[in-house]
N, C-alpha and C positions, 0 to 999 in steps of 0.2 A: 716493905715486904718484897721477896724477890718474887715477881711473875713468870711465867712465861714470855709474855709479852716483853717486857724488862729484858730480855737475853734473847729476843731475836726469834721466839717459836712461834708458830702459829698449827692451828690444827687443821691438816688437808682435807680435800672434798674428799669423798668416799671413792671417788672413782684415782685417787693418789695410788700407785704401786704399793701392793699388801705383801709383808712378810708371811703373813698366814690370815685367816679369820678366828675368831676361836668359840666354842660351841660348851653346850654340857649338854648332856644327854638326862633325858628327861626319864625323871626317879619318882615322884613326886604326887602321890596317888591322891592327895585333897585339889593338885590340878586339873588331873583326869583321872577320876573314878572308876574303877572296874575296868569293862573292857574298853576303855578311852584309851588307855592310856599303851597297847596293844599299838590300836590306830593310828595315835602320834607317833608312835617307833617305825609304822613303815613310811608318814611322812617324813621323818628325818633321813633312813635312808635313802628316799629319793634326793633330799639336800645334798647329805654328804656325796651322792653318788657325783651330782653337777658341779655342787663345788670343789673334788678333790682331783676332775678332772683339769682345772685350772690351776688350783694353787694349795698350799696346807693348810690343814685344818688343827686345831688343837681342840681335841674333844675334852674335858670333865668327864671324870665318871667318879662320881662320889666314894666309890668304897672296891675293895677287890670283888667283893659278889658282882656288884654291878660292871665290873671291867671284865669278867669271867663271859657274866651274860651278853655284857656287848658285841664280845669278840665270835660268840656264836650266832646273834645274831647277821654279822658280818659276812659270816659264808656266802658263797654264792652268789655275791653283791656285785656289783661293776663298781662297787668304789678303789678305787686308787689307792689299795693300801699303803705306799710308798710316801703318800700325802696324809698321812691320818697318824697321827701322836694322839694318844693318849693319857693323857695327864688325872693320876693320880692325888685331888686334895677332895678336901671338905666342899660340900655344896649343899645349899636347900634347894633352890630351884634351877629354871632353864633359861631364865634374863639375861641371857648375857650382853645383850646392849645396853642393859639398864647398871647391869653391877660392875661392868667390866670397861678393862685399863680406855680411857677417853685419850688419846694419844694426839699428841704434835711434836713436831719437827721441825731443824732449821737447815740451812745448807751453807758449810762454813767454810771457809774463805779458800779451799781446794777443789768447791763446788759438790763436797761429799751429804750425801743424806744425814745428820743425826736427831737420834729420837730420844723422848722422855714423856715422861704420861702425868697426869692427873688424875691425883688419887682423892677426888669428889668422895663424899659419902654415899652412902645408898640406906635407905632406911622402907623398902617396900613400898614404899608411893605412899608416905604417910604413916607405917607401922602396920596396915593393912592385912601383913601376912606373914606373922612373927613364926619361928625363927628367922631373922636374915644375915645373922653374924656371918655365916661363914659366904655366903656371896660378897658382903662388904670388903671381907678379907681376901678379897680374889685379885683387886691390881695390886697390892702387896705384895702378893706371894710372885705374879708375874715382873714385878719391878728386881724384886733382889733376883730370882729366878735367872733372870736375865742380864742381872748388873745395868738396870736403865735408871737413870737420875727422876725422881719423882718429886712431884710438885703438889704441896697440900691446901687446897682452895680453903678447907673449912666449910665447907659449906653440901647440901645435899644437892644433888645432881644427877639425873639419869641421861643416858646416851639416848635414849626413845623423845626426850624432849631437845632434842637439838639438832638442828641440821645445819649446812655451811657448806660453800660455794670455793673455800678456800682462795678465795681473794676479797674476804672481807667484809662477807655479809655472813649473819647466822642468821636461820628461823627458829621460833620458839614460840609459845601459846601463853597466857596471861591463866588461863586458867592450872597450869602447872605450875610455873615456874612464879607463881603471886601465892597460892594457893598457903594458909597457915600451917597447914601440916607437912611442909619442905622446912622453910627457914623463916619463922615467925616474926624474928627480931629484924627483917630484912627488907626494906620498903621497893619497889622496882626500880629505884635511879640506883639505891645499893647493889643490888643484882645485876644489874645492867653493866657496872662498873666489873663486877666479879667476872661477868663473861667476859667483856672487853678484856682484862688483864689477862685470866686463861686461858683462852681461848685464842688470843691472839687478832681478833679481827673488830674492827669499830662498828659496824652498822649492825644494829639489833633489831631483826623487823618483828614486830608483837605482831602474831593473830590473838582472836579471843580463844572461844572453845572449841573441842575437839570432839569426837565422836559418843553418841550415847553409846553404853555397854565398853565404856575401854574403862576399867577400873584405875588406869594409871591420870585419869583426870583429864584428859585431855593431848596427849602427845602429839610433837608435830609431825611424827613418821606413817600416823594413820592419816594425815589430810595437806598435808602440803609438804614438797622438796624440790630441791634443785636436782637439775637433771645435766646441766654447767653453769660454768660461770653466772652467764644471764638467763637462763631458762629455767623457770620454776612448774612446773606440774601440780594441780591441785587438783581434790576430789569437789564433784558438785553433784546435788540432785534433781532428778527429773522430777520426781514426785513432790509436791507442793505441799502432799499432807504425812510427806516423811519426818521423823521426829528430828534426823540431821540438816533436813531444807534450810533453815534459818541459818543456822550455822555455819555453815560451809556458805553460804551466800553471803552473810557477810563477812566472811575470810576473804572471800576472790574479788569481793570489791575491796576490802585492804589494798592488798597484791598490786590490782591494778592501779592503785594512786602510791605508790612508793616507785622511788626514784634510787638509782644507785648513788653510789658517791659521786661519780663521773655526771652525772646528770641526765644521765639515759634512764629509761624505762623498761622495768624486766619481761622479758617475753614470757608471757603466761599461758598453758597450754591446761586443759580441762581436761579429766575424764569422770564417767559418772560414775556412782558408790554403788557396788553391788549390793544384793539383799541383805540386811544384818539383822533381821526380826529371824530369831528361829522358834523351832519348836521347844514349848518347856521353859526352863529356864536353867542359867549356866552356875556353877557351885555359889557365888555373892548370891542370886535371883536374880539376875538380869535376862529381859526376853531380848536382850540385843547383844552383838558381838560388833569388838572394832573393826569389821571384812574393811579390806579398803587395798586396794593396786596401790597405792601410796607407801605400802610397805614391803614394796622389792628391796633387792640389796644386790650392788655390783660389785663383784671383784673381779681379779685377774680376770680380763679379757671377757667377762659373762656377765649377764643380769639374771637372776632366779624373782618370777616374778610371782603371785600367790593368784592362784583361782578361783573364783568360787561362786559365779552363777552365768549361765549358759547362754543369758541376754546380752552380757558385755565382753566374757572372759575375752573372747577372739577381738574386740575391739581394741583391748587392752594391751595383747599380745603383739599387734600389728603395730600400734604406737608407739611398742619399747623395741620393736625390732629397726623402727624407720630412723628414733631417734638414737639408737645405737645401732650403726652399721656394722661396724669395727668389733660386735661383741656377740657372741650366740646368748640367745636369750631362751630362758627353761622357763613354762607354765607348770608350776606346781601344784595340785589340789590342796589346797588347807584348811576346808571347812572344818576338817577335823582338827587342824590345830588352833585353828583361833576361836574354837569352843571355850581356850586355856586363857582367851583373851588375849592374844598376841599373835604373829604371822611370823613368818620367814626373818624380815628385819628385827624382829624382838629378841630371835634368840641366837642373834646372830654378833659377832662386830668384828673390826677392822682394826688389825694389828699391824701397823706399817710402821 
């Protein structure tokens, strides 16, 4: 089987130079109901406003109504038109980390950038949230789109379960990426080999579980990432009789006993999990949402980080400023969006 790996690609950190990010705008009323989904339109243009000051965006808008409606609500915006393409296909939802092109690249023998993606399946985190055909069809559409060489793993795979240092380590969670409703026929030394080959990189570090109320099972982008090479960032809690305390504590003891390949030990930097008990319950009935700083997202030259309780936000804000000097960093409110169960990093990725 030809890999990735096999030809020399490997998939860079997040913070690798982005050709654009790319977005879909959120249509999708069994996500946010009534006036929800109001609220998530003017968190997004607070995104688009930060991210298009830095780099392009390629937004989704499922149909010309909805490309009609976006462009009025556009007005008046400080978004960077100049940076904002908007792409005309089919969409169910606003994942787009989850459905969207998993890319690497090699640098060949002129020292030049080239790219090609993995076109992983996407099946809603189990079937969860049927229709999903036309999100699966979406690095497709951007591969020929584009004329970029795709690579077919076979295998189910979201970009919310993965993170990487691009030199060679990934993170990922045992409770997704094990979990029977991804790839049932698929035991973890099989998987482990799948990432290796597509992925490009050999060190596979397993946490266990991930946040209560994240209906995608567990993802590693609500509780642990790399922030470089050797600096991993995790979420922890204060509160002993929080329903994530257990969990996230035995993540960070993981963490702290894994070694790189080199034989060093990764610098593990903590911050604590904001509130995620809300009021009511969210459309599955969950009284919890996956809130978590863990699901910033960096591009060009910025970090867009997710807000959402008053006790830590500014803790949180000072930590991504200190460890990114070189990058203006945006506090964005998201309660309202990750009522949808997802933040900033979920509906977001990295097209490089």
């Amino acid at each position: 089987m030809t890999t990735p790996r096999s030809m020399g690609y490997f998939m860079p950190a997040e913070w690798h130079p982005h050709v654009a990010s790319l977005m879909a705008w959120p249509s999708n009323p069994e996500t946010w109901p009534g006036e929800r989904l109001k609220r998530v339109e003017r968190v997004y243009i607070q995104i688009l406003e930060a991210l298009t000051a830095h780099e392009m965006v390629i937004l989704i808008v499922g149909s010309l109504e909805l490309r009609k409606h976006v462009e009025e609500l556009l007005v008046g915006t400080k978004i960077t038109k100049a940076n904002l393409q908007l792409w005309d296909i089919p969409n169910n939802d606003v994942w787009a980390r989850d459905f969207g092109p998993i890319m690497v690249g090699r640098y060949n023998v002129k020292g030049e950038w080239e790219r090609a993606l993995n076109n992983f399946h996407y099946n809603a985190w189990g079937g969860k949230y049927p229709p999903y055909d036309a999100d699966d069809a979406v690095p497709r559409r951007y591969a020929e789109r584009h004329d970029i060489y795709r690579f077919e793993p076979g295998i189910v795979l979201e970009g919310g379960s993965i993170d990487t240092n691009g030199a060679g380590a990934v993170l990922t969670t045992k409770s997704v990426l094990l979990n029977p409703n991804r790839n049932p026929e698929l035991n973890q030394d099989h998987i482990q080999t799948r990432l290796q080959n597509f992925l490009g990189h050999q060190q596979i570090i397993w946490l266990n579980d991930g946040l209560a109320g994240d209906d995608t099972d567990g993802h590693i982008d609500d509780i642990s990432r790399f922030m470089s090479e050797n600096r991993i960032m995790t979420m922890v809690c204060e509160d002993r009789s929080d329903v994530n305390y257990d969990a996230l504590a035995e993540n960070l003891e993981i963490l702290r006993s894994i070694y790189s390949p080199e034989g060093t030990p990764f610098d593990i930097h903590t911050l604590p999990l904001p509130q995620t008990r809300i009021e009511g319950t969210t459309v599955d009935g969950s009284e919890h949402v996956p809130a978590s700083y863990a699901n910033f997202y960096m591009a060009n030259g910025c970090v867009l980080v997710p807000i959402y309780d008053p006790r830590y936000d500014e803790q949180a804000l000072s930590f991504f400023r200190s460890a990114f000097p070189d990058r203006k960093v945006y506090g964005i409110p998201c309660a309202d969006l990750v009522w949808g169960q997802g933040s900033i990093h979920c509906v977001t990725m990295q097209l490089i």
